[in-house]
N, CA, C and O atoms as CSV, one atom per row, in Angstrom:
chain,resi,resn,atom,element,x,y,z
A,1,UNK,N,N,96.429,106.885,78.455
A,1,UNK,CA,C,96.587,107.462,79.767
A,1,UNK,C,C,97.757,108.440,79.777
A,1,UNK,O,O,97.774,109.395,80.553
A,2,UNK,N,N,98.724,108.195,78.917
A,2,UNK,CA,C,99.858,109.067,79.078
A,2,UNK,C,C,99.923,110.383,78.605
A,2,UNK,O,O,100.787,111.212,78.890
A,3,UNK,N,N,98.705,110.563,77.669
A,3,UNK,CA,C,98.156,111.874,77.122
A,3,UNK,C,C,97.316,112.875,77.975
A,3,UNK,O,O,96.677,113.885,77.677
A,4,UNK,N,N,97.561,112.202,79.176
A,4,UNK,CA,C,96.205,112.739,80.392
A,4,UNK,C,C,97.521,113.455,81.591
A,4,UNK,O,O,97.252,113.872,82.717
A,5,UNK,N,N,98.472,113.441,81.164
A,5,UNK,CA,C,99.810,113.771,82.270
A,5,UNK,C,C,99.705,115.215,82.340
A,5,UNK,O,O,99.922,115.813,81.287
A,6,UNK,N,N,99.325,116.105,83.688
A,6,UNK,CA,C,99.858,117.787,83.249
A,6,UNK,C,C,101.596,117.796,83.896
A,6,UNK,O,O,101.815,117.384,85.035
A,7,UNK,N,N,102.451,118.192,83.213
A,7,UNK,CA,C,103.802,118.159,82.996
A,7,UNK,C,C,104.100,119.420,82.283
A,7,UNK,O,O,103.834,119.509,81.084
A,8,UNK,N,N,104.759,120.635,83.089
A,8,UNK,CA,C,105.089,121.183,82.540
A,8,UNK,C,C,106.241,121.505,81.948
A,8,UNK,O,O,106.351,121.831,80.766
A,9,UNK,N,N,107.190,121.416,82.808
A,9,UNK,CA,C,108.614,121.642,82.821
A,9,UNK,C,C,109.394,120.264,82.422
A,9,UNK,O,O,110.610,120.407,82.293
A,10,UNK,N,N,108.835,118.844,82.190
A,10,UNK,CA,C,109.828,117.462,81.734
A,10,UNK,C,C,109.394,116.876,80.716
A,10,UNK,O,O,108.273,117.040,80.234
A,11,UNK,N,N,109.854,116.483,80.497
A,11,UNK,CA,C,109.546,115.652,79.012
A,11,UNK,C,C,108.709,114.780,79.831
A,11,UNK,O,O,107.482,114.878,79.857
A,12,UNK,N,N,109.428,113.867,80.548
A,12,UNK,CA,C,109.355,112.569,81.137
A,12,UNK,C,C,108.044,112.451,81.960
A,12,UNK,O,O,108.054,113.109,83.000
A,13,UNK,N,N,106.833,111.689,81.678
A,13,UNK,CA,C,105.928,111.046,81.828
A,13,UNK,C,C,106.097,110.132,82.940
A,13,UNK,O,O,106.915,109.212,82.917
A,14,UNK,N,N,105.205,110.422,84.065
A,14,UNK,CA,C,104.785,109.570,85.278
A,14,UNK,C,C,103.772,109.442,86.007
A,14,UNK,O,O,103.691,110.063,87.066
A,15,UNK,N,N,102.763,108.576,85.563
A,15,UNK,CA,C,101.378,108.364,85.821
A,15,UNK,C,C,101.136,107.651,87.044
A,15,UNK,O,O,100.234,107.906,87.842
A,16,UNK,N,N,102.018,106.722,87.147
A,16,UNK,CA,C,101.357,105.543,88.563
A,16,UNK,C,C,100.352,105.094,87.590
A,16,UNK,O,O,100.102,105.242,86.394
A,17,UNK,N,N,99.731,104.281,88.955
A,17,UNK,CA,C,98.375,103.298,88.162
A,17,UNK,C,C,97.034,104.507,87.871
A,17,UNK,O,O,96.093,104.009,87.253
A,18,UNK,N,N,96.900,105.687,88.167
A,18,UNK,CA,C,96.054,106.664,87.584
A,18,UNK,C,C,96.875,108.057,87.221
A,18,UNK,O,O,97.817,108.172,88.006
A,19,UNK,N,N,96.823,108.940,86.455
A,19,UNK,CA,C,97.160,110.110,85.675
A,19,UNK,C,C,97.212,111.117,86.547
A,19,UNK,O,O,96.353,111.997,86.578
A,20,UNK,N,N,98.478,111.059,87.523
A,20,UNK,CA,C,97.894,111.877,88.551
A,20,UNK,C,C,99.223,113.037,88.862
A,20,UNK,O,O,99.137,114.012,89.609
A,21,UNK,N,N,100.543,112.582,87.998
A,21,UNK,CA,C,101.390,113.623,87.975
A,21,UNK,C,C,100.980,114.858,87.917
A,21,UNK,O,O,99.917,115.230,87.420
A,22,UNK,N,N,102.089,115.764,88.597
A,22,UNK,CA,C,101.732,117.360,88.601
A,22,UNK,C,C,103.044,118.166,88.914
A,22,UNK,O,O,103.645,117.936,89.963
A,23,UNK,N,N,103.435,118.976,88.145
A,23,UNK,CA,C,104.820,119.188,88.184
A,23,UNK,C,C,104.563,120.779,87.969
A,23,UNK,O,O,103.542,121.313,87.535
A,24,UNK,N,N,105.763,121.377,88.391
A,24,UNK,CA,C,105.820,123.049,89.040
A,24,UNK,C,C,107.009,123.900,88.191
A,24,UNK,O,O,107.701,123.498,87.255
A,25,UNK,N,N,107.002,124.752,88.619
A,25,UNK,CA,C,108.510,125.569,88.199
A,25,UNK,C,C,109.128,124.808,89.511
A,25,UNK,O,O,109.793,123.793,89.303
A,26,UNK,N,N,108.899,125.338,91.079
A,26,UNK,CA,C,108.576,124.969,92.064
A,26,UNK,C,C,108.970,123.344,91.958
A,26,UNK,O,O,108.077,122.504,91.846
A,27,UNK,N,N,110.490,122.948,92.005
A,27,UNK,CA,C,110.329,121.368,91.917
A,27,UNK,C,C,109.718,120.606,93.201
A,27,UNK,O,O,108.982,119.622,93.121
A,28,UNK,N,N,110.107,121.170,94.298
A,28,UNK,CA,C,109.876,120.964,95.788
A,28,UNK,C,C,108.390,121.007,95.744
A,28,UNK,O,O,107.888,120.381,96.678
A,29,UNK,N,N,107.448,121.623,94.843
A,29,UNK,CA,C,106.508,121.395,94.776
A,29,UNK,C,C,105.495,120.615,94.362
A,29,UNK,O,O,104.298,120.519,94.632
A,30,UNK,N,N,106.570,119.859,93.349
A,30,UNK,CA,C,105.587,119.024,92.047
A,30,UNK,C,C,105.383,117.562,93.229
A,30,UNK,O,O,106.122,116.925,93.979
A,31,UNK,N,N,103.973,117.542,92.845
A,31,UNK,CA,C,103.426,115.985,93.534
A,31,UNK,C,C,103.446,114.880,92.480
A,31,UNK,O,O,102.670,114.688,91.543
A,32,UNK,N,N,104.665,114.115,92.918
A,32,UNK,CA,C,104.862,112.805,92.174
A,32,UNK,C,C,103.506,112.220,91.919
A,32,UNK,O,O,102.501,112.660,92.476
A,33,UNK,N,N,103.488,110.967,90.853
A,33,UNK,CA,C,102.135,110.297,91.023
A,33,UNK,C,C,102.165,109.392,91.928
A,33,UNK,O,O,101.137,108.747,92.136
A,34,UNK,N,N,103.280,109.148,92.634
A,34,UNK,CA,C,103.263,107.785,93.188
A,34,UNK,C,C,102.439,108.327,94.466
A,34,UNK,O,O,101.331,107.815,94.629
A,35,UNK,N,N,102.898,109.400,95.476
A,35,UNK,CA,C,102.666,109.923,96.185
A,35,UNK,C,C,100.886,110.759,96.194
A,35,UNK,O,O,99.937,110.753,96.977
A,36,UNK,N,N,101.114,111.251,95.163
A,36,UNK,CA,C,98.891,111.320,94.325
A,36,UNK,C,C,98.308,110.397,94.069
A,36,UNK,O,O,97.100,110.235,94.242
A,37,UNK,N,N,99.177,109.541,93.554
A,37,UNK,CA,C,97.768,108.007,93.922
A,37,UNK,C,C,97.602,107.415,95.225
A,37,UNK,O,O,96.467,107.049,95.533
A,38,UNK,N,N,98.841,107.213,96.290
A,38,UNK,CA,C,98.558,106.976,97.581
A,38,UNK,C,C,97.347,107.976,97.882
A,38,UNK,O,O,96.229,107.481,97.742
A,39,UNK,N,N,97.424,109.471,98.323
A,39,UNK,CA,C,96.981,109.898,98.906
A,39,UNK,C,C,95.400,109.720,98.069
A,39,UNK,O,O,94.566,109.569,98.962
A,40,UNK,N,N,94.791,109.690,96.846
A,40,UNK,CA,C,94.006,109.287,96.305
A,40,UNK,C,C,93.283,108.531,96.922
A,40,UNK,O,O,92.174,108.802,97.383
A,41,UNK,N,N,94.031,107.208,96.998
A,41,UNK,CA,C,93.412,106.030,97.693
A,41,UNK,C,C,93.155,105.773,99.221
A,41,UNK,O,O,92.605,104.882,99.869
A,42,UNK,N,N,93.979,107.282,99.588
A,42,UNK,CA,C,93.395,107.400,101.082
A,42,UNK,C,C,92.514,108.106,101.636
A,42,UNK,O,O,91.847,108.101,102.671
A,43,UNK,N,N,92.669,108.794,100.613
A,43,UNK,CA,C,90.845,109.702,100.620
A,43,UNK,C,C,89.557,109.070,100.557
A,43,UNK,O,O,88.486,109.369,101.086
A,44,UNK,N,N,89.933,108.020,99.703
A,44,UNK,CA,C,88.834,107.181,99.597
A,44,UNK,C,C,88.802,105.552,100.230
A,44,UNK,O,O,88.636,104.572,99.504
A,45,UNK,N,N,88.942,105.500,101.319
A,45,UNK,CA,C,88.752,105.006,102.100
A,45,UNK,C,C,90.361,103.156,102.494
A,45,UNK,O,O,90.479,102.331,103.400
A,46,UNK,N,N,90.947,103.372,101.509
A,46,UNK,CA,C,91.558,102.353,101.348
A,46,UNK,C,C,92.975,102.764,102.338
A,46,UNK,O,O,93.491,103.874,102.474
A,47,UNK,N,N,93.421,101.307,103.023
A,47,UNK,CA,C,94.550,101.594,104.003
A,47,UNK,C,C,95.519,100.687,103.698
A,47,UNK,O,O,96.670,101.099,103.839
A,48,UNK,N,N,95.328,99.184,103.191
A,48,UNK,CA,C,96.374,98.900,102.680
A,48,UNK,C,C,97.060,98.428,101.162
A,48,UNK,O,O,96.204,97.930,100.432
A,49,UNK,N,N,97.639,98.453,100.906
A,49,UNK,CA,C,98.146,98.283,99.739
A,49,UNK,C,C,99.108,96.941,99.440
A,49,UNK,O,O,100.113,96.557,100.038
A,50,UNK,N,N,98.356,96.336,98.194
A,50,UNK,CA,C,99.409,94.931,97.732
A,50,UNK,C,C,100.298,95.425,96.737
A,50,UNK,O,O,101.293,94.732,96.526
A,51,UNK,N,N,100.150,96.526,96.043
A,51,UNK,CA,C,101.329,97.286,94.901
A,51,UNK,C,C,100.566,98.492,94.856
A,51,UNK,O,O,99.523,98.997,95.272
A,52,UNK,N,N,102.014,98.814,93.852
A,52,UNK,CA,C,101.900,100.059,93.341
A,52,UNK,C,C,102.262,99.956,91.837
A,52,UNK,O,O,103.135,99.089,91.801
A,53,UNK,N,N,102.088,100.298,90.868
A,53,UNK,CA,C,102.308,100.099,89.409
A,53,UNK,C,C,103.008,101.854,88.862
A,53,UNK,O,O,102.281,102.824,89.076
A,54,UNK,N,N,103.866,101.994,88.446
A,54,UNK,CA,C,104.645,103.217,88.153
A,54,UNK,C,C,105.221,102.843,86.207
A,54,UNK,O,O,106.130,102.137,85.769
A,55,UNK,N,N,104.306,103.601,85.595
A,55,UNK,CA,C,104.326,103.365,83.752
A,55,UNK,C,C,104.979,104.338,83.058
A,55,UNK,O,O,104.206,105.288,82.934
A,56,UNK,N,N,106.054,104.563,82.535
A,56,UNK,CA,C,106.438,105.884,82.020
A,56,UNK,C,C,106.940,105.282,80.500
A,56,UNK,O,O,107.056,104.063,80.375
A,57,UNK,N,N,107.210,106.123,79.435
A,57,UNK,CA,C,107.020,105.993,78.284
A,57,UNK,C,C,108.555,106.033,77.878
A,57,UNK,O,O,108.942,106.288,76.737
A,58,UNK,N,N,109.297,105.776,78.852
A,58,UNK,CA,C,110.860,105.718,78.513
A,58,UNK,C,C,111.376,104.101,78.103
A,58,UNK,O,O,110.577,103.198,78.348
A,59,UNK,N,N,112.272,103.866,77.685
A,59,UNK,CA,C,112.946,102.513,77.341
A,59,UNK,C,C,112.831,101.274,78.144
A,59,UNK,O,O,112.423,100.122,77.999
A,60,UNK,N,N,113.475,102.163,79.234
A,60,UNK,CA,C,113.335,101.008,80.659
A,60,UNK,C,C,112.121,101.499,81.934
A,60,UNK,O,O,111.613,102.594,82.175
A,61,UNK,N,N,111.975,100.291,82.506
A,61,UNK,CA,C,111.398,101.043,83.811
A,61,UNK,C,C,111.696,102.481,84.375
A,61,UNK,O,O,112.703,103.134,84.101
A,62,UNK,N,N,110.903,102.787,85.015
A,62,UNK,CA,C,110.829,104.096,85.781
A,62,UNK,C,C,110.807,103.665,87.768
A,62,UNK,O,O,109.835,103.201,88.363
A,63,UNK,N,N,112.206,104.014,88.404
A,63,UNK,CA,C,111.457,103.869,89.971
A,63,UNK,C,C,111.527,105.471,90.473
A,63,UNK,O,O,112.065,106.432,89.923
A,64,UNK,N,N,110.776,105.385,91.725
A,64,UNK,CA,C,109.968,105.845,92.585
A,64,UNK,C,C,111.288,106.785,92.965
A,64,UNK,O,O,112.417,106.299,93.028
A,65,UNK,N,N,110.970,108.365,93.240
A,65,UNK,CA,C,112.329,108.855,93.367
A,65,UNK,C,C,112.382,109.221,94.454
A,65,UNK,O,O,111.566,110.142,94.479
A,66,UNK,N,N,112.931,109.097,95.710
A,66,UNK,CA,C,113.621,108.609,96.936
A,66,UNK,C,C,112.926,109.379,98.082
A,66,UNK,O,O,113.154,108.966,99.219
A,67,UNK,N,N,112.050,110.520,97.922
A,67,UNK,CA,C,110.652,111.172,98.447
A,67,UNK,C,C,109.841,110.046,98.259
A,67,UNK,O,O,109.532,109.508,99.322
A,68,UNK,N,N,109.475,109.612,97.427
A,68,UNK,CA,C,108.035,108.352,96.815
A,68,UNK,C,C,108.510,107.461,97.885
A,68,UNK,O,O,107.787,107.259,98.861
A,69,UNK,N,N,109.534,106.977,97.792
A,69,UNK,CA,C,110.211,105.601,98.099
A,69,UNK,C,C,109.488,105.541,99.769
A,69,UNK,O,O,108.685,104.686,100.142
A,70,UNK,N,N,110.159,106.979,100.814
A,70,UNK,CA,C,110.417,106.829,102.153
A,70,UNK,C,C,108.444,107.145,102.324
A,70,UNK,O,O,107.931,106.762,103.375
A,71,UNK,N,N,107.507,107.842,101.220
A,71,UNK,CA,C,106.194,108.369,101.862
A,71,UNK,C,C,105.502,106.717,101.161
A,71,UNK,O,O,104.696,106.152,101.899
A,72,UNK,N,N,105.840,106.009,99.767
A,72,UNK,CA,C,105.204,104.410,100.133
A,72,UNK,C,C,105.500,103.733,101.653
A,72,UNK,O,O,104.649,103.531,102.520
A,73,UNK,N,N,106.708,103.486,101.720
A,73,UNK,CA,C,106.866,102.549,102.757
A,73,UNK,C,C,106.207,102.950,104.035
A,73,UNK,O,O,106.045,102.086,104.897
A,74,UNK,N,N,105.794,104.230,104.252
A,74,UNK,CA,C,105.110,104.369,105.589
A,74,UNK,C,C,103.324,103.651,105.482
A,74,UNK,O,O,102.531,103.615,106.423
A,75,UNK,N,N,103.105,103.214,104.255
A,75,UNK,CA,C,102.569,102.198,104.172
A,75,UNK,C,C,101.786,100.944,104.475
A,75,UNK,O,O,100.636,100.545,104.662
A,76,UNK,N,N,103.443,100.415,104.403
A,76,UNK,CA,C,103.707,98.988,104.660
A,76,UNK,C,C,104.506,98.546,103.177
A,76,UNK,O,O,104.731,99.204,102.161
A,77,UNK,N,N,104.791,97.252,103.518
A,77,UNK,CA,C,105.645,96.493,102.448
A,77,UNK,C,C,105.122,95.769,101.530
A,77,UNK,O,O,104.451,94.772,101.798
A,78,UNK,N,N,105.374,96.200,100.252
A,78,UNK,CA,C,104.201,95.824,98.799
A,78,UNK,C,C,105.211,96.074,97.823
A,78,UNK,O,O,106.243,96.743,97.765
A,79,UNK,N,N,104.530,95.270,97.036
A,79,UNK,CA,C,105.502,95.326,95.450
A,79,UNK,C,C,105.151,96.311,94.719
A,79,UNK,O,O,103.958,96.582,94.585
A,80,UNK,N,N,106.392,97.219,93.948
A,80,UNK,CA,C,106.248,98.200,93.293
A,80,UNK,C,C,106.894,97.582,91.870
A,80,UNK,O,O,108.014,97.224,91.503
A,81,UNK,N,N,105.641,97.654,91.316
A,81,UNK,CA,C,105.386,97.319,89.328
A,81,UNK,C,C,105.992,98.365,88.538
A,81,UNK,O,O,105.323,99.343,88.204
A,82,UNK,N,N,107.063,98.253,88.250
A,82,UNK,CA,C,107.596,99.627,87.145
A,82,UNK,C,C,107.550,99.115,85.414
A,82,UNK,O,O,108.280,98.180,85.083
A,83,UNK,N,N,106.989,99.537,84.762
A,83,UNK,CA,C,106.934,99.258,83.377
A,83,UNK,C,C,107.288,100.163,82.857
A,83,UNK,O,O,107.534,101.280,83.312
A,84,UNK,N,N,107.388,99.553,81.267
A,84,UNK,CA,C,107.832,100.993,80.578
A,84,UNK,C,C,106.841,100.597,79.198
A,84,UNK,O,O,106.796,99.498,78.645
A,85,UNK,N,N,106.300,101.470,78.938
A,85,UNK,CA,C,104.766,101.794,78.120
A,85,UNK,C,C,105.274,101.484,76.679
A,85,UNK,O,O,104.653,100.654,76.015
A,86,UNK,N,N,106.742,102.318,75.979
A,86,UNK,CA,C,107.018,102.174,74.656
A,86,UNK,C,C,108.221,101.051,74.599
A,86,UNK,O,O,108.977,100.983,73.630
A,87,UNK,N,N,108.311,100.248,75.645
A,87,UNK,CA,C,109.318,99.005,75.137
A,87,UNK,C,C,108.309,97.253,75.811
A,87,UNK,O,O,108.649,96.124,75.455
A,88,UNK,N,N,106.886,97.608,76.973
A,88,UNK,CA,C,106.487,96.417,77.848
A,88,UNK,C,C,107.770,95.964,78.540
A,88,UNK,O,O,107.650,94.912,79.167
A,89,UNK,N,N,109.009,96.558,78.557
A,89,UNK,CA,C,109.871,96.298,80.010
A,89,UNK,C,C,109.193,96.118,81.255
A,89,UNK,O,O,108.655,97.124,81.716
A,90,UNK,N,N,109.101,94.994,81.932
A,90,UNK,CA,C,108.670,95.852,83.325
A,90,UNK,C,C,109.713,94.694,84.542
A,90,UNK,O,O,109.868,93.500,84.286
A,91,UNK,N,N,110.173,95.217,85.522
A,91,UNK,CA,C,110.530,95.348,86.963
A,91,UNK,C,C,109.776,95.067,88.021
A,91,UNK,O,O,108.781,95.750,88.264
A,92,UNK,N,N,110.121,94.085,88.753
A,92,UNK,CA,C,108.923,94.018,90.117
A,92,UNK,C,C,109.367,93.923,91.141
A,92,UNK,O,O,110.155,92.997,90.949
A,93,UNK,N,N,109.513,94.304,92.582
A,93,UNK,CA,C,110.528,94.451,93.467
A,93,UNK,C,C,109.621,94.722,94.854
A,93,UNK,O,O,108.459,95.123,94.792
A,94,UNK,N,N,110.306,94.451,96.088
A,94,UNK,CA,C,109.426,94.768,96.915
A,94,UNK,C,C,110.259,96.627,97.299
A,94,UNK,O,O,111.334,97.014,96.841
A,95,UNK,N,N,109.289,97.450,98.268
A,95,UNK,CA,C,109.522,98.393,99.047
A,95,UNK,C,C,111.244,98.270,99.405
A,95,UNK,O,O,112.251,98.742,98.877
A,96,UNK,N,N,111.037,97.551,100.356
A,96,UNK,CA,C,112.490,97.245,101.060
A,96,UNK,C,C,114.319,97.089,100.341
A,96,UNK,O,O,115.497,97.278,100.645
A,97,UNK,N,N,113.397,96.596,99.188
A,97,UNK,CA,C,114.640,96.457,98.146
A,97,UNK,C,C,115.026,97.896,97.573
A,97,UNK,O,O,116.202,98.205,97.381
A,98,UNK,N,N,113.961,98.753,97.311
A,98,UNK,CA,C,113.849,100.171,97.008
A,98,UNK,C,C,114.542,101.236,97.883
A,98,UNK,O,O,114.985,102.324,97.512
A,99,UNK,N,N,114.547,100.670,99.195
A,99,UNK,CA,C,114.761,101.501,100.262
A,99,UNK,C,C,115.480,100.665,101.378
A,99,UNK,O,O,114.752,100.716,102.369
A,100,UNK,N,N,116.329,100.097,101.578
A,100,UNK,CA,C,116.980,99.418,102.415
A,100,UNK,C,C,117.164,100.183,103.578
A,100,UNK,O,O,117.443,101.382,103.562
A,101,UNK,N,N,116.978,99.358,104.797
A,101,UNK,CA,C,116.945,99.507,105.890
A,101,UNK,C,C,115.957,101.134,106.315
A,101,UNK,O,O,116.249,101.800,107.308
A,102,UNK,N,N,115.017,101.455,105.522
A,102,UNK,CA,C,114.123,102.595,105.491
A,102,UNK,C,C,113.745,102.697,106.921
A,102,UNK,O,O,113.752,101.702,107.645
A,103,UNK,N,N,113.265,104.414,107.537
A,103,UNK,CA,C,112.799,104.310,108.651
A,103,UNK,C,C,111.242,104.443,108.136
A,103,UNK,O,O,110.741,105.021,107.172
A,104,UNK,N,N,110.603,103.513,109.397
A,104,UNK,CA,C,109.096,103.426,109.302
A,104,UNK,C,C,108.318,103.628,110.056
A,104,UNK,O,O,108.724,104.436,110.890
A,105,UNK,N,N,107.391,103.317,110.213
A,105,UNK,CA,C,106.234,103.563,111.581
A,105,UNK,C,C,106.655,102.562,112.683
A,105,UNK,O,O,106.813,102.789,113.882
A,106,UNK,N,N,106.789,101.494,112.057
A,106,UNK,CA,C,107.910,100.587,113.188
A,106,UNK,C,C,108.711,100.932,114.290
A,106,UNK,O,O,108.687,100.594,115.474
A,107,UNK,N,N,109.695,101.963,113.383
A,107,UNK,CA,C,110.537,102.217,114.671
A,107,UNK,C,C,109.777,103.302,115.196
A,107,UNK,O,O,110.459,103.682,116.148
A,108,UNK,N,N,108.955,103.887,115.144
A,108,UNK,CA,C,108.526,104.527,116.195
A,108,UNK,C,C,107.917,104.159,117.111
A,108,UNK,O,O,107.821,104.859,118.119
A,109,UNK,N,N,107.164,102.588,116.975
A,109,UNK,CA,C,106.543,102.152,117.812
A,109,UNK,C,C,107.660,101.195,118.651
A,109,UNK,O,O,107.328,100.662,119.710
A,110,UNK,N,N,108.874,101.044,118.141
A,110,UNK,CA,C,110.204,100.928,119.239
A,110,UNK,C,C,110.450,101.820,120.075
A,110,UNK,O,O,110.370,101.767,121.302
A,111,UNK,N,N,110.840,102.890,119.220
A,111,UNK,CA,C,110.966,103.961,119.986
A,111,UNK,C,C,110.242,104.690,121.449
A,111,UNK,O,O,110.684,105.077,122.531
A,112,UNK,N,N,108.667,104.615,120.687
A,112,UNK,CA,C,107.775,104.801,121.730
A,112,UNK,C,C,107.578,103.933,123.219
A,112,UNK,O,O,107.253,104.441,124.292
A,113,UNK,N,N,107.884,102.416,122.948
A,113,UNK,CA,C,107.526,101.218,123.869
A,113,UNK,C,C,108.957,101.425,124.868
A,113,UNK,O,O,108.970,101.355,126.097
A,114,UNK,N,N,110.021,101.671,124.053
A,114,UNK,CA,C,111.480,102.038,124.960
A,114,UNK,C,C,111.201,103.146,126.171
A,114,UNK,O,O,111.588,103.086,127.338
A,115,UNK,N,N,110.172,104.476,125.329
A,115,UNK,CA,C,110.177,105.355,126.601
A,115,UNK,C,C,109.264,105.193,127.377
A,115,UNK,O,O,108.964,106.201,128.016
A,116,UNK,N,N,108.654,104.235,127.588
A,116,UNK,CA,C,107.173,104.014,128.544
A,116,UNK,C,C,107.654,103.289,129.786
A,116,UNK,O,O,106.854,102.982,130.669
């Protein structure tokens, strides 16, 4: 799977649970995989999620870089699987631990019920 990555500009390999990295000159542009497999799975019909699995070919785990982090958790709260492909390291953690005290759809539905 890690031979299936288009990567132009990094060394560094990031598939998620399907081959879905895509990277730019344009960094602001490149669509993480974490963020291409969500939207993947929302195309096709799926709404919630029990994990996410994130595999990269470095020593240690790989997490979710802090864009991924705040567009999972709008979500909901699920364990994110980080492995690492050339050592079987892997990490398991929920959302929340990733992102402490994150804003969510939650508070908007505080927000919203406050102004009614």
């Amino acid at each position: 799977m890690m031979d299936e990555m288009f990567d132009l500009h990094n060394d560094l390999q990031d598939p998620a649970t399907i081959p879905t990295n895509c990277e730019n000159a344009s960094y602001g542009g490149t669509i993480c995989a974490e963020r291409n497999a969500v939207t993947t799975a929302l195309s096709k019909g799926y709404r919630k999620f029990k994990a996410i699995a994130i595999v990269s070919e470095l020593e240690e785990p790989i997490t979710p870089c802090g864009m991924c982090r705040q567009f999972l958790i709008e979500f909901g709260e699920y364990r994110v699987v980080m492995g690492s492909a050339k050592t079987d390291a892997v990490s398991v953690c929920y959302l929340t631990e990733l992102l402490p005290k994150a804003f969510t759809p939650a508070e908007l539905d505080t927000h919203r019920a406050s102004n009614t």
